[in-house]
Every structure is written in structure tokens, then in C-alpha cells.
C-alpha positions in Angstrom: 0.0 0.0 0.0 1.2 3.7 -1.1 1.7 6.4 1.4 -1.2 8.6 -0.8 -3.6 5.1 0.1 -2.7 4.8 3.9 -3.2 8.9 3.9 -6.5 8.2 2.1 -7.8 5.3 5.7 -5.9 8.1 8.0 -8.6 10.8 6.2 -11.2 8.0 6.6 -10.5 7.6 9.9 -10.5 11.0 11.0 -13.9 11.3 9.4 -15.2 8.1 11.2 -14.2 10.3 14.5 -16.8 13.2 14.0 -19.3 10.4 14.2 -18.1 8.1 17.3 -17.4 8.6 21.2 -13.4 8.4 22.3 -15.0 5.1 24.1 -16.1 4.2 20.6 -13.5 4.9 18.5 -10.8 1.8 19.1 -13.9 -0.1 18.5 -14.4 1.3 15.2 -10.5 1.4 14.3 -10.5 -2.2 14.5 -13.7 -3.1 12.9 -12.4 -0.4 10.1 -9.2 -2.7 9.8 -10.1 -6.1 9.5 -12.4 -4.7 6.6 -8.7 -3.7 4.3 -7.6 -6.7 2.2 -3.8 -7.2 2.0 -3.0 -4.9 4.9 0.3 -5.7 6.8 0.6 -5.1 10.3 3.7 -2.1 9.5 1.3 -0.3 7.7 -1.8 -0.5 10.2 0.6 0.6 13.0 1.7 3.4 10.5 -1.8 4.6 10.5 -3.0 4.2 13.6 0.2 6.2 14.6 -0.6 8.8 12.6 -4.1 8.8 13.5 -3.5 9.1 17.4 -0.9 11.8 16.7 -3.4 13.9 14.9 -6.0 13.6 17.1 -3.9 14.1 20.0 -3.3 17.4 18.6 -6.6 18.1 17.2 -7.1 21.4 19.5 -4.5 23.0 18.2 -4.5 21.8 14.4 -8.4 23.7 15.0 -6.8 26.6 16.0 -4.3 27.1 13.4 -7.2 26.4 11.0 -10.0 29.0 12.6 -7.2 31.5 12.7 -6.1 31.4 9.3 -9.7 30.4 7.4 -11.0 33.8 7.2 -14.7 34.0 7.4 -14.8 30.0 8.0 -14.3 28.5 11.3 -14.3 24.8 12.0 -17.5 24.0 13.2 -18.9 25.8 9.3 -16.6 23.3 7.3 -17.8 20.3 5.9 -16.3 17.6 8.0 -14.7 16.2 4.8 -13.0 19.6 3.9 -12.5 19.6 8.2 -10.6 16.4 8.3 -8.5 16.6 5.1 -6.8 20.2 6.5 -6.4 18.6 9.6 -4.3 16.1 8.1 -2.8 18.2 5.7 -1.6 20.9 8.5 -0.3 18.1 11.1 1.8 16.9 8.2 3.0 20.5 7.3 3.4 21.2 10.5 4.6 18.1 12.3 5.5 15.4 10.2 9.1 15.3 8.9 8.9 13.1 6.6 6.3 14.7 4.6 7.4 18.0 2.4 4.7 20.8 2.8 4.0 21.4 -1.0 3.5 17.1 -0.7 1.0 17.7 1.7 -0.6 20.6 0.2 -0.9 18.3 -2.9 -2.5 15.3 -1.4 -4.8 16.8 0.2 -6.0 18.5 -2.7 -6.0 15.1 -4.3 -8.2 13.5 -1.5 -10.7 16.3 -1.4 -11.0 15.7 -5.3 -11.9 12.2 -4.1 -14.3 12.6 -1.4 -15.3 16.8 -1.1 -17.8 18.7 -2.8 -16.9 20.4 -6.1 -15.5 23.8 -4.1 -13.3 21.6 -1.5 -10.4 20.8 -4.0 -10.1 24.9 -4.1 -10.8 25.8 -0.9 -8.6 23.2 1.0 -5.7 24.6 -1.7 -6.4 28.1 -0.1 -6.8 27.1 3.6 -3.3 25.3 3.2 -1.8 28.1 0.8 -2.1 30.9 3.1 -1.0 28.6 6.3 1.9 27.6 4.1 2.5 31.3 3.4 2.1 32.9 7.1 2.9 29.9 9.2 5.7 27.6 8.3 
């Protein structure tokens, strides 16, 4: 599996948060899992990493995002569009191994996949301008 597919479950998983209980969620993570074909226990620990560092964070990924979204805080977004920055930004702003203008694309890429026909554009400005006055 491709690090643009494991970012695509990492998305999915964010999204299946918005809609389950912290109780709930290891649950779900699990039952989310043993639904991938051909997945290898590196790259479900990869995820679920990633997944746990994100959401460890998610306070402050909100932040950055209400701050520099004007005219759209968090709790307006779609929780696709909502999700996909707040993967995008932790990997901007966190993750090493990830370049920001990598970032930036995928999760243009993923919002062509799964937003509405306006996310691919305005995830690219949300992340823009945090690229721009942020990092």
C-alpha cells in the first residue's frame, strides 16, 4: 500500500471520529481494519500512529485552522473539507517526513476524491495561506 492510500484510511479515519465517542473509537478502528484486504501489520501501525498523533493534537491543528480560514471556522466546514486540512496541517506542520508542498498536494487530491466540487479549491487556499504565514 502507497503512502497517498494509507493517507486516504488516515482521512477515513478522521472522518469516522466526527461520528463516534473516544469510548467508541478503538472499536471502530479495529472493525475499520479487519475490513482492508492485504494490509500488513507495519502499515496498520503506521496509521494508527498517525491517526493518534493527529488527534492528539486536534485542539491546536483547529486553531491554526480557525485563525487562518478567514470568514470560516471549523465548526462551518464540511467535515470532509475539516478532516482533510487537519491532516494536511499536522503533516505540514509536524510530520518530517512529509514535504509541505506534498502535503498541500495530497490533500488536494483527496478532497477531489471525497469533497464537494468547491473543496479541492478551498482546501488549496486554507493550506496556501497557512503555508505562506505559518511555516
Amino acid at each position: 500500500m502507497g503512502r497517498r492510500e494509507m493517507r486516504e484510511h488516515i482521512f477515513k479515519l478522521l472522518f469516522l471520529n466526527e461520528f463516534n465517542g473516544t469510548e467508541e473509537m478503538p472499536q471502530q478502528i479495529q472493525l475499520y481494519f479487519d475490513g482492508l484486504e492485504d494490509l500488513n501489520p507495519v502499515e496498520q501501525a503506521y496509521m494508527e500512529n498517525k491517526y493518534a498523533k493527529i488527534t492528539e493534537r486536534l485542539e491546536e491543528l483547529d486553531s491554526i485552522l480557525n485563525e487562518k480560514s478567514a470568514g470560516w471556522k471549523t465548526k462551518r466546514m464540511s467535515k470532509v473539507d475539516l478532516n482533510i486540512l487537519r491532516l494536511a496541517v499536522y503533516e505540514m506542520k509536524y510530520d518530517e517526513d512529509v514535504p509541505v508542498k506534498v502535503a498541500i498536494n495530497e490533500a488536494i487530491e483527496i478532497s477531489k476524491s471525497f469533497g464537494g466540487e468547491d473543496s479541492a479549491s478551498f482546501v488549496n487556499g486554507v493550506l496556501g495561506k497557512i503555508a505562506r504565514e505559518s511555516l
